[in-house]
C-alpha positions in Angstrom: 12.7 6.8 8.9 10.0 8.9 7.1 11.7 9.0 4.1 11.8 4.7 4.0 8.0 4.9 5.1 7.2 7.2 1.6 9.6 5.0 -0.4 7.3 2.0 1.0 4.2 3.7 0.1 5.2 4.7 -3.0 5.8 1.0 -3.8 3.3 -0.1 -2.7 0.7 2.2 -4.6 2.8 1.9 -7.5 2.6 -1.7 -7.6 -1.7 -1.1 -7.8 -1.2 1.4 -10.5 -2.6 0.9 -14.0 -0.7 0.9 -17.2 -1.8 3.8 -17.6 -0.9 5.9 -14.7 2.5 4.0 -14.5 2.9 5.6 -18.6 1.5 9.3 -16.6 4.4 9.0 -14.4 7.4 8.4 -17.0 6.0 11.4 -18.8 6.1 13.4 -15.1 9.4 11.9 -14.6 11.6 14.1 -16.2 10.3 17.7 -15.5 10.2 16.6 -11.8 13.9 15.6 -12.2 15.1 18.6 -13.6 12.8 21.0 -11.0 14.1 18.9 -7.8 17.7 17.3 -9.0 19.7 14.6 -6.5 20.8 16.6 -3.8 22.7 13.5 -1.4 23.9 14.6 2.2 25.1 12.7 4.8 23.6 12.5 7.9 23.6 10.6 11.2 20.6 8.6 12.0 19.6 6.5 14.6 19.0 3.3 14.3 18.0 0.3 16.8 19.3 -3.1 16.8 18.6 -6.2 18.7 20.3 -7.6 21.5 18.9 -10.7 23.8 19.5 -10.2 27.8 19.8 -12.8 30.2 16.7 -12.8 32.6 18.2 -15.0 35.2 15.9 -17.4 34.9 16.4 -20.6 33.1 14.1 -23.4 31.4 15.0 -26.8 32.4 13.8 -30.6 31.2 15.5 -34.1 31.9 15.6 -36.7 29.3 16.0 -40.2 30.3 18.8 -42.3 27.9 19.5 -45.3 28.9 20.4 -45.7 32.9 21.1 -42.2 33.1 19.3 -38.9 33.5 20.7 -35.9 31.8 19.3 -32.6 32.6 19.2 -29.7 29.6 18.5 -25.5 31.2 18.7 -23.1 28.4 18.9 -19.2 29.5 15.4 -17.3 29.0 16.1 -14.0 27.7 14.1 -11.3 26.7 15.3 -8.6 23.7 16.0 -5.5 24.5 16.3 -2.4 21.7 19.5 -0.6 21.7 19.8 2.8 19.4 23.4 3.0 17.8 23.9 6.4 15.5 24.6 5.7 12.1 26.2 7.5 9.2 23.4 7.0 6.0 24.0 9.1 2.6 20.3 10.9 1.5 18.9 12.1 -1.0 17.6 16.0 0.2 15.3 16.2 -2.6 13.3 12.7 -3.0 10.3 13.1 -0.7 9.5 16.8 -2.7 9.9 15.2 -5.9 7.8 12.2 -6.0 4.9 14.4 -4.4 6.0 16.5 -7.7 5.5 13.3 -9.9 2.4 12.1 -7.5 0.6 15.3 -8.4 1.8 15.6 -11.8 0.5 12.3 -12.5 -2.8 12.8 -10.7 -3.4 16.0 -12.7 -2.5 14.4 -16.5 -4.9 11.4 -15.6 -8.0 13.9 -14.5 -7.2 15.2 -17.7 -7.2 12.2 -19.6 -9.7 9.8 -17.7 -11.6 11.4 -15.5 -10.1 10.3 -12.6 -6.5 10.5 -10.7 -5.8 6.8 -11.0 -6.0 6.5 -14.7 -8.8 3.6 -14.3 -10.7 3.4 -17.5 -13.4 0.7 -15.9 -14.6 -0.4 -19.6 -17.0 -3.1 -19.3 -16.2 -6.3 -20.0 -19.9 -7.2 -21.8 -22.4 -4.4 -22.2 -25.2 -4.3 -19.7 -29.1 -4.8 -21.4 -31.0 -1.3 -20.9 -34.3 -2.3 -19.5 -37.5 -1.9 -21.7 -39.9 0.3 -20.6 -43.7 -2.0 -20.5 -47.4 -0.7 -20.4 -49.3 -1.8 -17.6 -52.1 -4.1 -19.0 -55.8 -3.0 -19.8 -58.0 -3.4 -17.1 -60.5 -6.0 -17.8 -63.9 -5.4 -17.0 -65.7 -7.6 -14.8 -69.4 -9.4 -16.3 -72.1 -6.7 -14.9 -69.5 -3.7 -14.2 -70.7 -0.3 -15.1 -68.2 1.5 -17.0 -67.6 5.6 -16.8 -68.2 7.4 -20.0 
């Protein structure tokens, strides 16, 4: 179950990466290959399935057609989770090497862009600097004293 909640996440991050950190990971790729090779086991997991149980109650309406009156119950059930063990084929080493590739790929894009996502944020249109202005002159008022 882990192991299909890291492949999720590892989708699912992937599918926000950039270009560029997507490029980061090919170049990973390899070296995390060869360090952590397929190593597939079987092993018995359990799973869950679905079954619906009968409550004993039933839900009931009556349709008029015609002259006659003909009643419809249908069962209410409720589901109910039953674990069966399964026999599943996986892979020993997938969880250690994508953390290998993960941190690979964080590393090469620090390097590269500052940052572990490989986000370049360039500016679409350049942002105006704002001018520095002097504060006007005082103006002196008609019968003001100045200081010498």
């Amino acid at each position: 179950m882990k192991s299909w909640i890291l492949i999720l996440a590892a989708v699912v991050l992937s599918g926000c990466a950039t270009q560029a950190y997507r490029a980061v990971e090919q170049e990973c790729a390899p070296a995390a290959w060869a360090d952590y090779p397929q190593s597939k086991v079987q092993v018995v997991q359990t799973r869950q399935r679905v079954i619906h149980v009968a409550t004993g109650m039933r839900n009931c309406f009556t349709r008029q057609e015609g002259n006659h009156l003909r009643t419809i119950c249908n069962d209410i059930t409720r589901p109910e989770f039953i674990n069966y063990p399964e026999v599943v084929v996986v892979d020993q080493n997938e969880t250690v090497r994508n953390m290998a590739i993960a941190s690979c790929s964080a590393n090469l894009c620090t390097q590269r862009y500052g940052n572990a996502q490989c986000k370049t944020d360039q500016l679409l249109m350049p942002v105006p600097t704002p001018t520095p202005t002097l504060a006007p002159s005082p103006v002196p008022l008609p019968g003001a004293v100045l200081p010498q």
